[in-house]
C-alpha positions as CSV (number, residue, x, y, z in Angstrom):
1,X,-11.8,-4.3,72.7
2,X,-9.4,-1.7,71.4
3,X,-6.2,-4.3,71.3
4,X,-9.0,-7.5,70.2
5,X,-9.7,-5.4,67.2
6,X,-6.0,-4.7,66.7
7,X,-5.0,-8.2,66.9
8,X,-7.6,-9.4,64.5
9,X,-7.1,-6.6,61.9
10,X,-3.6,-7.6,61.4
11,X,-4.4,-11.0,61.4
12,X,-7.3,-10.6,58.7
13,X,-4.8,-8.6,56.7
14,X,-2.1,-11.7,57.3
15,X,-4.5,-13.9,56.4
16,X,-6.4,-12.4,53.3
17,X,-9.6,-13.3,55.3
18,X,-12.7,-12.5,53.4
19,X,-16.5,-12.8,54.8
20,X,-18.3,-15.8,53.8
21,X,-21.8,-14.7,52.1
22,X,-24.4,-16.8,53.8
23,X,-26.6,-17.2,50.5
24,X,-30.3,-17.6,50.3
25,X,-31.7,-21.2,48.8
26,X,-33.4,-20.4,45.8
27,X,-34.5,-23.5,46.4
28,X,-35.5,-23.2,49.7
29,X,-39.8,-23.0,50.6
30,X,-41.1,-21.6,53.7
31,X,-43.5,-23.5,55.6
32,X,-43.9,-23.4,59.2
33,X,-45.6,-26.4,60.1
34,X,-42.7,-28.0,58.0
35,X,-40.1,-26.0,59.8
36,X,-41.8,-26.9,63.1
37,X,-41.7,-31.0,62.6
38,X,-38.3,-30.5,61.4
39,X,-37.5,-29.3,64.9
40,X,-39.6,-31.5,66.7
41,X,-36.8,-34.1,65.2
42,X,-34.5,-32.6,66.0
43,X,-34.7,-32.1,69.5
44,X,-36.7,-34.9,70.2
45,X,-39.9,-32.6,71.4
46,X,-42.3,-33.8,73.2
47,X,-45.6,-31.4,71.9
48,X,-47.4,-29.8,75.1
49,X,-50.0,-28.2,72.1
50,X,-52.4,-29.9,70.2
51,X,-52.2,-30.7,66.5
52,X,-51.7,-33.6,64.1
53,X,-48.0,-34.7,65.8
54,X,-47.4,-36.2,68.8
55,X,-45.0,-39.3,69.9
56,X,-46.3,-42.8,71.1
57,X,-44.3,-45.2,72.9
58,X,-42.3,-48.5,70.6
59,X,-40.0,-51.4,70.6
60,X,-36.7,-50.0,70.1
61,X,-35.3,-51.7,66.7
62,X,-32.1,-53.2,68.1
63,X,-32.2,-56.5,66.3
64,X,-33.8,-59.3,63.8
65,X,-35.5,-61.1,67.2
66,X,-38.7,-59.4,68.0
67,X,-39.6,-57.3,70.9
68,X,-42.2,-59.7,72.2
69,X,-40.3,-62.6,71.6
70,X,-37.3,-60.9,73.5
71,X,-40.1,-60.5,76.2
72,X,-41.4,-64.0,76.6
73,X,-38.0,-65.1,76.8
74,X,-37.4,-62.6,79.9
75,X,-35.1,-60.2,78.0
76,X,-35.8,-56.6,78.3
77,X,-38.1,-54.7,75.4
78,X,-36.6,-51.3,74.9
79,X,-39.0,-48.4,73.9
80,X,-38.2,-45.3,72.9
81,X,-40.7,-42.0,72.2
82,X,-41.4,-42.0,68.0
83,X,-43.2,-38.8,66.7
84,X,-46.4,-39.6,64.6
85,X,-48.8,-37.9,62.8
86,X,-52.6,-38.3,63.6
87,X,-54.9,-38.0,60.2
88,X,-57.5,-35.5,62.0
89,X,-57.9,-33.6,65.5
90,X,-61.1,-35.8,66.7
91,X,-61.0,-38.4,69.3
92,X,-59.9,-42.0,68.0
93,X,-58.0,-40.7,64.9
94,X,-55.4,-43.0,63.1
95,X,-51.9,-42.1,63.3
96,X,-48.6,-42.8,61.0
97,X,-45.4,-42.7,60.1
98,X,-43.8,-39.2,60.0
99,X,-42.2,-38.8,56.5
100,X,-39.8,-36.9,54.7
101,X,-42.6,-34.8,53.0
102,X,-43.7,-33.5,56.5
103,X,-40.4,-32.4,57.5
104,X,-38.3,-29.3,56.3
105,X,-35.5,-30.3,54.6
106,X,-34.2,-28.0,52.7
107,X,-31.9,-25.3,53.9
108,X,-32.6,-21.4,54.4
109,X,-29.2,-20.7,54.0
110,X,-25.7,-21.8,52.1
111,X,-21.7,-21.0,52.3
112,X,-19.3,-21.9,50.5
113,X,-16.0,-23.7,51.8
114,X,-13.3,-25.7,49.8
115,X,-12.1,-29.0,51.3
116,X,-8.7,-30.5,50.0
117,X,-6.0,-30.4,48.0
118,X,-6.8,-29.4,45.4
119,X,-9.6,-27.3,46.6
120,X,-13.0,-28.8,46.2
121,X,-15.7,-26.1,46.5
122,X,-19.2,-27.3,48.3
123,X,-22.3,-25.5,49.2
124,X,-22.6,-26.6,53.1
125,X,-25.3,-25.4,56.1
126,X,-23.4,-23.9,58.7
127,X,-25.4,-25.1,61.9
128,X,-24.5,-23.8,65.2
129,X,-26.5,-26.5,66.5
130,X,-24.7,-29.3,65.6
131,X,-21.1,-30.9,65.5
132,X,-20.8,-32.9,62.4
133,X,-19.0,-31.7,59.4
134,X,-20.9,-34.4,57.0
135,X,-20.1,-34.4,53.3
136,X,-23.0,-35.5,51.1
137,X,-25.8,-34.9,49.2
138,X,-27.4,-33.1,53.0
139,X,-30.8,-32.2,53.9
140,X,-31.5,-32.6,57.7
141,X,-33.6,-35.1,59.1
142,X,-32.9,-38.6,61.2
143,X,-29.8,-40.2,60.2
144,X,-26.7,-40.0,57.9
145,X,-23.8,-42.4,58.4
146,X,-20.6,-43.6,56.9
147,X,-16.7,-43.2,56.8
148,X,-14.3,-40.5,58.4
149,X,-11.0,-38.6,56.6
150,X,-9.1,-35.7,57.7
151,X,-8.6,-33.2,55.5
152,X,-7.4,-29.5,55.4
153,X,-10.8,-26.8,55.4
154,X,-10.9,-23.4,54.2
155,X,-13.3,-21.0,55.1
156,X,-13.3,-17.1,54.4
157,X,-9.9,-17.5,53.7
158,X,-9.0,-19.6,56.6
159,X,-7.1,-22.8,56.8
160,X,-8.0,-25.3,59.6
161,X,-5.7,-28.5,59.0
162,X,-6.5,-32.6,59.9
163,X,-10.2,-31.6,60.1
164,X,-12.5,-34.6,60.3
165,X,-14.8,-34.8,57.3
166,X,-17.1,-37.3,58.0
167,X,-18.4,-38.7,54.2
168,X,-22.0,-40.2,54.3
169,X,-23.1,-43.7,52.2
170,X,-26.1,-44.2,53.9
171,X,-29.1,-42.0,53.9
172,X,-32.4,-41.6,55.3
173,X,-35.2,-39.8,53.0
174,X,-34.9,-36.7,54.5
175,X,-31.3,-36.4,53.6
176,X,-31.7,-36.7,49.7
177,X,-33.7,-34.4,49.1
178,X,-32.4,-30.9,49.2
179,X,-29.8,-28.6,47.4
180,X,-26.4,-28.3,49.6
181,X,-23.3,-30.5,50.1
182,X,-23.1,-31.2,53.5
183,X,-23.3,-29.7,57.0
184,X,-20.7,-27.9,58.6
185,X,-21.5,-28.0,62.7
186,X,-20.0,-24.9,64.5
187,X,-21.7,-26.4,68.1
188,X,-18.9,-28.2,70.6
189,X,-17.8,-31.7,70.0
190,X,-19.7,-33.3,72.9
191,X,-22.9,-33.4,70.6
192,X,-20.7,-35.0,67.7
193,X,-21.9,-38.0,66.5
194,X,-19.1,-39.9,64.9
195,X,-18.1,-43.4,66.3
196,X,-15.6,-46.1,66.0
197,X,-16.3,-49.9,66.7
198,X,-19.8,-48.8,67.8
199,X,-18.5,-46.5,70.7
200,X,-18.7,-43.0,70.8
201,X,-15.5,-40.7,69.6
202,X,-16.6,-37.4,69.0
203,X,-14.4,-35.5,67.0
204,X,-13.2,-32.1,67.2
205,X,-15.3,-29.4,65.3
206,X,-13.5,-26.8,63.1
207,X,-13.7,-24.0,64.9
208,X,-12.6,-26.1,68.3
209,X,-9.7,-27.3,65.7
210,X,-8.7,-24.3,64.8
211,X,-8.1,-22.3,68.6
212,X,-5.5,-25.4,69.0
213,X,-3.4,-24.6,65.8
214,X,-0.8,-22.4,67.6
215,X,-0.5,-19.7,64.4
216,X,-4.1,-18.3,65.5
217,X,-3.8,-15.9,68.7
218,X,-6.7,-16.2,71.3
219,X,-8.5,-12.9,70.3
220,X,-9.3,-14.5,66.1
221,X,-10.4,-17.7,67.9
222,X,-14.5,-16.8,66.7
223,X,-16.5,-16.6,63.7
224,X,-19.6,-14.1,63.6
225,X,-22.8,-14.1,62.1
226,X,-25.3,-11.4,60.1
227,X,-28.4,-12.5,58.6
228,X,-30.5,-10.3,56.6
229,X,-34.2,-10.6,55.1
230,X,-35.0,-11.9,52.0
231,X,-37.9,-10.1,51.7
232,X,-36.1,-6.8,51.3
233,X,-34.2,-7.8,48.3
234,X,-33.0,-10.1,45.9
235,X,-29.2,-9.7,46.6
236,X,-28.3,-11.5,50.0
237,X,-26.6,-9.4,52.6
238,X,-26.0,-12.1,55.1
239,X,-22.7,-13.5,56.0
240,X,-20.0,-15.6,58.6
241,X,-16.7,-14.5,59.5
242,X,-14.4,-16.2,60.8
243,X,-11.3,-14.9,62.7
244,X,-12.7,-11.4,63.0
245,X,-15.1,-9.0,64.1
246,X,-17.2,-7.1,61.6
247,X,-16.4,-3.3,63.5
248,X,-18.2,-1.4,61.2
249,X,-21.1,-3.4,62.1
250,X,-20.6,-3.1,65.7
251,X,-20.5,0.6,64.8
252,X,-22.9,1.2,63.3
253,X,-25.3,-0.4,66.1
254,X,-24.1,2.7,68.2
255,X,-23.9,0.1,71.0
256,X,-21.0,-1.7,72.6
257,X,-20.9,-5.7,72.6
258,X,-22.9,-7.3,75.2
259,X,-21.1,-10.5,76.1
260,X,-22.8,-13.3,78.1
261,X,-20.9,-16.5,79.1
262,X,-21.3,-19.6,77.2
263,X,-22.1,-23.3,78.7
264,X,-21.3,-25.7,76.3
265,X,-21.7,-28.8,78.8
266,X,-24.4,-30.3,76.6
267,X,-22.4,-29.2,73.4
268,X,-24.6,-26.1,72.9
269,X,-24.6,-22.2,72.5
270,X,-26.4,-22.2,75.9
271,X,-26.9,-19.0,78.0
272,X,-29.1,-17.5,80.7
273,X,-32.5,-15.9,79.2
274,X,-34.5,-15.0,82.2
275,X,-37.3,-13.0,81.1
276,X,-39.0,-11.5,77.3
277,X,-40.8,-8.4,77.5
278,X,-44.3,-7.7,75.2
279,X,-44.9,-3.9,74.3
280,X,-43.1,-3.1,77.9
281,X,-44.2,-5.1,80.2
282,X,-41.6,-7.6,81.4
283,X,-42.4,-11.7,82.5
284,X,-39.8,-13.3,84.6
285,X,-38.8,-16.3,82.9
286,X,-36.5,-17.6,86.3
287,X,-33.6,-20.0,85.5
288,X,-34.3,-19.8,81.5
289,X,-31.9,-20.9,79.3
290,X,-31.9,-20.7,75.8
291,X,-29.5,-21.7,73.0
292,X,-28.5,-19.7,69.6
293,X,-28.7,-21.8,66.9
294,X,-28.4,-21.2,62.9
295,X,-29.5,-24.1,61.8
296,X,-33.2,-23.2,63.5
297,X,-35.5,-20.9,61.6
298,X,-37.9,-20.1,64.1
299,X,-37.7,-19.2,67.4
300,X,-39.1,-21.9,70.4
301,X,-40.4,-20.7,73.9
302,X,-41.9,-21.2,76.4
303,X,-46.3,-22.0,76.3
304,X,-46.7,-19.3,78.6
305,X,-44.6,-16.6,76.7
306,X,-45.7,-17.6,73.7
307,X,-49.4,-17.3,74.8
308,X,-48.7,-14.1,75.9
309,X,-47.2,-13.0,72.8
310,X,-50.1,-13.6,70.4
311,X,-52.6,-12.3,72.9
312,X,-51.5,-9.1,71.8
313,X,-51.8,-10.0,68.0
314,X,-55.1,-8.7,66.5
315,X,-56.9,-11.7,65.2
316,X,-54.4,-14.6,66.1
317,X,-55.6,-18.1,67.1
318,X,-53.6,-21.3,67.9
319,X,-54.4,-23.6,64.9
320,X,-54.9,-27.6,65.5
321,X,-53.8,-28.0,61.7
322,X,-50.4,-26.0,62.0
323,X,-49.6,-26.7,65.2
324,X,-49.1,-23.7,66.1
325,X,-50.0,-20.0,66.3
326,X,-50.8,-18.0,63.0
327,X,-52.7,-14.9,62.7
328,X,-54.5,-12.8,59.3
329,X,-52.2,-12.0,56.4
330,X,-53.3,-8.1,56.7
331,X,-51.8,-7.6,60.2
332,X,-49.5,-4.4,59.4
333,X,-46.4,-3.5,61.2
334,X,-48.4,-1.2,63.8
335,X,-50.4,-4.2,64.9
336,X,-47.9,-6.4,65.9
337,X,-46.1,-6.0,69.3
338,X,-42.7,-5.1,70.4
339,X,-41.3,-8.5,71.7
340,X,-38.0,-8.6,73.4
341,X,-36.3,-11.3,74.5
342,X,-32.9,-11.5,77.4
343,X,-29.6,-12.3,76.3
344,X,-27.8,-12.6,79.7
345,X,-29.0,-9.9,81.6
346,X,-29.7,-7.9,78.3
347,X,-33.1,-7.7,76.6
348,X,-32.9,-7.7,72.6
349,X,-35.7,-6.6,70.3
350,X,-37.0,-9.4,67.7
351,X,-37.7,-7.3,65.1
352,X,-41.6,-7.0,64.0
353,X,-41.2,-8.7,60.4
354,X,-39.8,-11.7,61.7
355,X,-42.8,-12.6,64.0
356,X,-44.4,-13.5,60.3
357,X,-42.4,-16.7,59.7
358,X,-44.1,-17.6,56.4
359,X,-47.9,-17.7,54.7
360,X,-50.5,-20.7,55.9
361,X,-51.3,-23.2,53.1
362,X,-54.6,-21.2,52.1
363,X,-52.7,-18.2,52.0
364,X,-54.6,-16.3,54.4
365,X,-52.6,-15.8,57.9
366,X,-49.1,-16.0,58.8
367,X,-47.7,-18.8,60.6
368,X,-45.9,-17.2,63.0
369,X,-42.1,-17.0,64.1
370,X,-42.3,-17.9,67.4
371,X,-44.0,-21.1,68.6
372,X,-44.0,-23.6,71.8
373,X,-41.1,-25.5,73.0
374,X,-42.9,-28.6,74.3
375,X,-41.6,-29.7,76.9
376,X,-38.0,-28.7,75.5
377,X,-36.5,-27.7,79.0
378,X,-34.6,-24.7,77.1
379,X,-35.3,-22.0,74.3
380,X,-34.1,-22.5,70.9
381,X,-33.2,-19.3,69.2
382,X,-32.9,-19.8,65.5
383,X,-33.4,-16.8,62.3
384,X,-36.3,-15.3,63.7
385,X,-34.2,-14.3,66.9
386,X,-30.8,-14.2,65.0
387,X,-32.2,-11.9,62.2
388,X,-32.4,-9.2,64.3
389,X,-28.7,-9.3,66.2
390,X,-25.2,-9.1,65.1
391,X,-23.9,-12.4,66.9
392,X,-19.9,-13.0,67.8
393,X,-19.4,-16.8,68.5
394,X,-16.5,-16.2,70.7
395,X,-15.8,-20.1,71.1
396,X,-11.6,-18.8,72.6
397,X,-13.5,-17.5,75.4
398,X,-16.7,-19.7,75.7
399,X,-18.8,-16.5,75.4
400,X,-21.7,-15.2,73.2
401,X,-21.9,-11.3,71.7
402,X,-24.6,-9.5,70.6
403,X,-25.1,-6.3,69.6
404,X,-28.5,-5.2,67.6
405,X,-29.3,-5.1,64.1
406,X,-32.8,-4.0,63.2
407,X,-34.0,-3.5,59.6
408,X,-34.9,0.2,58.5
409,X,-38.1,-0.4,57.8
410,X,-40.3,-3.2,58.0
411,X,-41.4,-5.7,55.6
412,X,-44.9,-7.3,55.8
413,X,-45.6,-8.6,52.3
414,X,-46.5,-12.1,51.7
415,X,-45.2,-13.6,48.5
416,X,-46.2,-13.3,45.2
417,X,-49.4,-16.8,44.2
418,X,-46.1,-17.8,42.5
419,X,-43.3,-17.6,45.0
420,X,-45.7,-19.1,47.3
421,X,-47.2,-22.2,45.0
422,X,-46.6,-25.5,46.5
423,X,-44.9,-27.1,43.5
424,X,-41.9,-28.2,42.8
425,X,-39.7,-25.4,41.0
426,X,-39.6,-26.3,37.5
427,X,-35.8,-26.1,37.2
428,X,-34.2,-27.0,40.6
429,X,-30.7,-25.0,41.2
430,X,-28.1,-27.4,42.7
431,X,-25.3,-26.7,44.5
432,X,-23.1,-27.4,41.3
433,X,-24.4,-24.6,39.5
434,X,-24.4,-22.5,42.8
435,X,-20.4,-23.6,43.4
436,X,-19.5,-22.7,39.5
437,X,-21.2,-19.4,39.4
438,X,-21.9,-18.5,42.8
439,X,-24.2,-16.0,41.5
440,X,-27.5,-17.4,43.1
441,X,-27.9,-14.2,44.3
442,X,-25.4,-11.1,43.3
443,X,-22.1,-10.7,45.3
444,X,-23.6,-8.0,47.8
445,X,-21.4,-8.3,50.9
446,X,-18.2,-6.1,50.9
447,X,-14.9,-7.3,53.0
């Protein structure tokens, strides 16, 4: 790594490339069953657990003519799988629509970019599981859509030129409703959703844009990720970089890299993960993959890891209301297990804190970090996996780092009745403010 780190420093230096503070949402409100419909979208899962959402079989809306019109006439009736919620857990229960208040929407985290000439400055959710680079008024959920430009992107001090900014005009509920600008998708362009005459062209994401500008050598081809709590503090540690290698960081983890190769054939950071350990004791998970992705705050596995997982939890239940597993609010560090999870052929620790995703509605138990997959055939591996890693996105060499970044000490303290209260803030922060002052939280990450 000695003449990777060489290249890069002079590079950075060449550059005047800066780390890109990954700031916290002031905005943002945990809530894991939220967070957990949100990715239920997103991945079209199919829930193997019970609990108020499930998906039904309908008519595919593909025109004016109706389905069973289409059908007496011998045409074929498309159906697709539609997630629902059901009003109550017993037998016969109504269901409905799934709406933008069930859904998380909001981001966890925000970077700033400028896009143009002159520079514009937006607030944008760097998702390693996506491919779009959408500029709008963003918060994830079904659908976004509008017209295409190329313009120059700089990030952390890096230019990537003719990048396709795709500029929303239509919007779906979920999209309106949050703090940042846009989305900028640091997945592969297979999963990129733009198209021309009602075909499919994806377009080429920034990072895959810039390994073909000839001025960037092979070795700054990457960007890197560090995400610390927010319980700890109020200034934000977390950050990207892009074009280098935090080696102080590395250092300090008193560990060398751990590299495993990347498959990006479905447009994902998609490696082997083939077993998870609990307090020890390992359980082969055989042909596992999983995929790292930012843009995920919890961590989805598989039923029978999971299962196993909160077996060793004093007091935890799986809850029909949450959809998931939570367990009591006064768990303390001692009681929770050592859960680690493989990274290749490497098992990393998920560090205890972040098995606590965020408080139940009633305020007493934690909804936890990690929850079921469905019938996902793969692991998603969001903030409550990424939390506790130093992770190098080595897209130049289709490869994945880690090294590991645990916390000091600890943090099990729910919020305060009023960081926790389910209303609206009285005085939202947009991403205005955040671009003119970028002060939502205190500049706290050195270059």
């Amino acid at each position: 790594m000695h003449a990777v780190y060489l290249t890069q420093d002079k590079f950075k230096k060449d550059r005047g490339l800066t780390k890109v503070r990954a700031i916290h949402n002031q905005n943002y409100k945990r809530s894991g069953i939220k967070s957990y419909v949100h990715l239920l979208r997103k991945y079209n899962i199919e829930p193997t657990k019970g609990g108020p959402y499930f998906r039904v079989n309908r008519p595919k809306q593909r025109s004016l003519v109706a389905e069973k019109f289409k059908a007496a006439l011998g045409g074929r009736v498309v159906r697709e799988r539609v997630l629902v919620k059901k009003t109550g857990p017993e037998p016969g229960a109504k269901h409905g629509e799934v709406t933008a208040e069930d859904s998380q929407n909001d981001m966890l985290y925000l970077c700033k970019v400028t896009v143009g000439t002159p520079p514009q400055s937006l607030m944008l959710d760097f998702d390693t599981g996506s491919a779009d680079f959408w500029k709008i008024e963003y918060g994830d959920g079904s659908y976004a859509s509008g017209d295409c430009g190329t313009d120059t992107l700089n990030v952390g001090g890096l230019s990537v030129k003719k990048q396709t900014v795709e500029t929303a005009k239509k919007l779906s509920d979920q999209f309106v409703s949050n703090t940042g600008d846009g989305l900028l998708g640091l997945a592969f362009s297979k999963i990129n959703t733009v198209k021309d005459g009602g075909k499919d062209d994806p377009q080429a994401t920034p990072v895959e844009n810039m390994i073909e500008q000839d001025d960037i050598p092979k070795e700054a081809a990457l960007f890197t990720s560090a995400f610390y709590s927010s319980r700890d503090a109020v200034t934000s540690r977390s950050f990207y970089t892009f074009g280098f290698i935090d080696q102080e960081l590395v250092k300090k983890s008193g560990e060398e890299i751990h590299w495993v190769e990347v498959d990006n054939s479905e447009g994902f950071w998609s490696f082997s993960s083939e077993s998870v350990s609990i307090n020890g004791e390992s359980i082969p998970t055989i042909s596992n993959t999983a995929i790292a992705d930012t843009g995920t705050t919890l961590a989805l596995m598989l039923d029978e890891v999971v299962d196993a997982l909160y077996a060793q939890i004093p007091g935890a239940t799986y809850d029909w209301l949450n959809q998931g597993y939570i367990f009591p609010i006064n768990v303390t560090v001692d009681d929770l297990p050592e859960f680690k999870v493989a990274v290749g052929d490497k098992e990393f620790l998920i560090q205890k804190e972040d098995l606590a995703f965020a408080p139940t509605d009633d305020g007493d138990n934690w909804y936890g970090g990690v929850q079921s997959r469905g019938i996902l055939p793969f692991d998603i591996l969001g903030d409550t996996f990424l939390k506790s890693i130093y992770a190098i996105w080595d897209q130049g060499n289709t490869r994945f780092g880690v090294v590991p970044k645990i916390e000091e000490t600890q943090n099990l303290t729910p919020p305060t009745a009023s960081e926790a209260e389910n209303d609206e803030p009285k005085t939202k922060v947009t991403s205005v403010v955040m671009v003119e002052a970028d002060l939502i939280d205190p500049v706290s990450v050195p270059v």
